[in-house]
C-alpha positions in Angstrom: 144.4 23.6 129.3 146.1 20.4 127.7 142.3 19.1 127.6 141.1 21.9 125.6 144.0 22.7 123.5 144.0 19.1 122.2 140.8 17.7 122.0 139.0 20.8 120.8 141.7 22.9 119.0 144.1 20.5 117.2 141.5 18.4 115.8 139.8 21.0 113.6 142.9 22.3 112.6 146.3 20.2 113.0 148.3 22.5 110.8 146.9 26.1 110.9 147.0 26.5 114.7 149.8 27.4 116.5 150.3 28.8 120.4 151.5 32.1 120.9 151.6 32.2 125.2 150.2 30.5 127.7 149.9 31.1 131.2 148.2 29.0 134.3 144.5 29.4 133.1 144.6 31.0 129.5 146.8 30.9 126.1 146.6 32.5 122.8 146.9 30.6 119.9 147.6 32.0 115.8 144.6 30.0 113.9 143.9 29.9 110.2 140.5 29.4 110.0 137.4 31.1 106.9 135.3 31.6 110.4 136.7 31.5 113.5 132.9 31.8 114.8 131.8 29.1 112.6 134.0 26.6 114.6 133.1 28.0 118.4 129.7 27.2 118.0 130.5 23.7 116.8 132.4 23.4 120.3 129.7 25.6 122.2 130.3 23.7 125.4 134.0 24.7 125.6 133.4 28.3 125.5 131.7 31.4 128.0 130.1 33.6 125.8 128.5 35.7 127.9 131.0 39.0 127.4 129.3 38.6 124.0 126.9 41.3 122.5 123.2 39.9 123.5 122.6 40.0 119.8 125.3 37.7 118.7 124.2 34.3 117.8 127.0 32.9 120.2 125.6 34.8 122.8 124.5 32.3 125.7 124.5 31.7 129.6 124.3 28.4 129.5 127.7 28.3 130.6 128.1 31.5 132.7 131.1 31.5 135.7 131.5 28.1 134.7 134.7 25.7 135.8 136.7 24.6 132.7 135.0 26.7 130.6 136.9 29.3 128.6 135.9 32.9 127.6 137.9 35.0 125.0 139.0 38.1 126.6 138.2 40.2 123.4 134.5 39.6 123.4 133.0 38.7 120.1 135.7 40.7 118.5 137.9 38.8 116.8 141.6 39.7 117.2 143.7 39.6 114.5 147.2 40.7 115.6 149.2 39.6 118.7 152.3 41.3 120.2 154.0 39.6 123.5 157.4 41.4 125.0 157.6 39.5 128.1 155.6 37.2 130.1 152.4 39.0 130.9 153.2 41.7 128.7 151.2 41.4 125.9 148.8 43.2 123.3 145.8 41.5 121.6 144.8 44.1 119.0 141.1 43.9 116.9 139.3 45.6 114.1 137.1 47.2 116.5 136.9 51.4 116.6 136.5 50.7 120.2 140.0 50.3 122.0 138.1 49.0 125.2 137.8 45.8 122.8 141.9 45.6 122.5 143.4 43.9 125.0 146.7 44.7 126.8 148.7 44.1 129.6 151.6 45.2 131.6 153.5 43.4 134.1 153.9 45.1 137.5 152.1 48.4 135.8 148.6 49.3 137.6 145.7 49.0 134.9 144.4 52.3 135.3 148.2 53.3 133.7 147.4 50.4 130.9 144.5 51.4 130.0 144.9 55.4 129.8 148.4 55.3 128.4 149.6 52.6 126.9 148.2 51.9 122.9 148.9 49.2 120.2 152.1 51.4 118.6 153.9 51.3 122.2 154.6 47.4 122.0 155.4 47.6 118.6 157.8 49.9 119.1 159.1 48.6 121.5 159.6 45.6 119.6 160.6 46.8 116.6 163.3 49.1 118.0 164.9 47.1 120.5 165.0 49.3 123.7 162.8 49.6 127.2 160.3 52.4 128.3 159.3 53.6 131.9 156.1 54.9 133.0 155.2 56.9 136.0 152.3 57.0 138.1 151.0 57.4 141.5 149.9 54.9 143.9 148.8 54.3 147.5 151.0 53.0 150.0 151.1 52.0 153.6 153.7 51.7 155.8 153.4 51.5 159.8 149.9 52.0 159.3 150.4 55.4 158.0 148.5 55.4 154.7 150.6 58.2 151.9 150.1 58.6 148.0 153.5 57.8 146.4 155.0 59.0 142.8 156.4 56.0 141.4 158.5 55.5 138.3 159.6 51.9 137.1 160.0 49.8 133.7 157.1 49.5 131.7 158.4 47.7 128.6 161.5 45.8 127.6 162.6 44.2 124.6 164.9 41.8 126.2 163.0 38.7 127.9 165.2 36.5 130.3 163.2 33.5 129.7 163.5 33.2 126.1 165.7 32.6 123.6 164.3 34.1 119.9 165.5 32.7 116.9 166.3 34.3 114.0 163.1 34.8 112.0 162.2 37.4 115.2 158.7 35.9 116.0 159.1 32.2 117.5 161.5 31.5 120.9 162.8 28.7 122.9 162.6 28.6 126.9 165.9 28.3 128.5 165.2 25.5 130.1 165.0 23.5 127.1 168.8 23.9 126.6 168.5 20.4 125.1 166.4 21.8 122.1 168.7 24.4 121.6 171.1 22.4 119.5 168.4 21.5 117.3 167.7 24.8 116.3 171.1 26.6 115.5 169.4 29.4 114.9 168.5 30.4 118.0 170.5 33.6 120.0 170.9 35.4 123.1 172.1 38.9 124.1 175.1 39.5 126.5 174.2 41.9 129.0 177.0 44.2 130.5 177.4 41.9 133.5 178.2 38.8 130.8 174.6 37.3 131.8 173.3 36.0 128.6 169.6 36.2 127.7 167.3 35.9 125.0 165.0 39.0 123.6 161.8 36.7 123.8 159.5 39.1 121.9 156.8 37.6 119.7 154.8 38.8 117.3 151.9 37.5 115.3 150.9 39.6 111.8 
């Protein structure tokens, strides 16, 4: 991750790149950029392209279910807003008609539920109002090994993220962790919950 995001990403562009989220094996990243495509294929041997259309000129298999190699979960559709609630809860949205080229995810939420249910306006208003949302759906459960279908109803979205503190321009966020940072950036605030547990609203969102 450090390999890539440094040697292939900061390079061509120190100042117009900045990461939105990161997790064990991925991260999204805000670049400014005429052609985002333009610069892939100059770094073809970072990237699996073959989720691309067969008629792209990216398209190849040269590097196909290979180690270290990264593939953009949005195809050859380039995404151009990003909206993160929580840690993997996120929403990569693109031009595209085709919503099966938008990208989203929902912690603890089955993907059947995601995908059917949940659109682009949910985590923006979600994020834009402040409050939490719960979905209900059914799932399969067993239990003494006595198999039963089960009508489950839990949070789906939340404004408030535990691990973050957001500062006040309501798009960039500090982990708590690096209390130490904190006093560099007065700016940043947390939320008291009812039981006096402070937390940040960690939302992000990328325009």
């Amino acid at each position: 991750m450090c390999e890539f995001f440094y040697d292939c990403l900061k390079p061509k562009s120190v100042d117009e790149i900045h990461p939105c989220f990161t997790d064990t094996d991925s991260l999204i990243c805000h670049i400014e950029t005429p052609d985002l495509h333009a610069d892939m294929s100059e770094n073809a041997d970072w990237f699996d392209t073959t989720n691309f259309r067969p008629e792209h000129p990216l398209f190849s298999m040269a590097n196909k279910r290979v180690l270290r190699k990264f593939k953009s979960e949005t195809a050859d559709h380039i995404p151009f807003e990003f909206c993160g609630l929580q840690a993997k809860t996120y929403f990569l949205y693109t031009s595209s008609s085709d919503s099966t080229n938008s990208y989203r995810k929902a912690k603890g939420v089955p993907n059947s539920y995601v995908k059917k249910n949940l659109r682009h306006e949910d985590y923006l208003r979600v994020l834009n109002q402040r409050n939490q949302t719960s979905c209900k759906f059914r799932s399969f459960r067993s239990r003494r090994h006595v198999l039963t279908t089960r009508e489950m109803t839990k949070k789906c979205f939340n404004s408030i993220d535990d691990k973050q503190f957001l500062l006040d321009n309501d798009i960039h966020s500090l982990a708590y962790r690096r209390q130490r940072h904190c006093r560099t950036f007065p700016s940043a605030r947390s939320l008291l919950l009812p039981n006096g547990r402070r937390v940040g609203r960690g939302v992000r969102t990328l325009m």
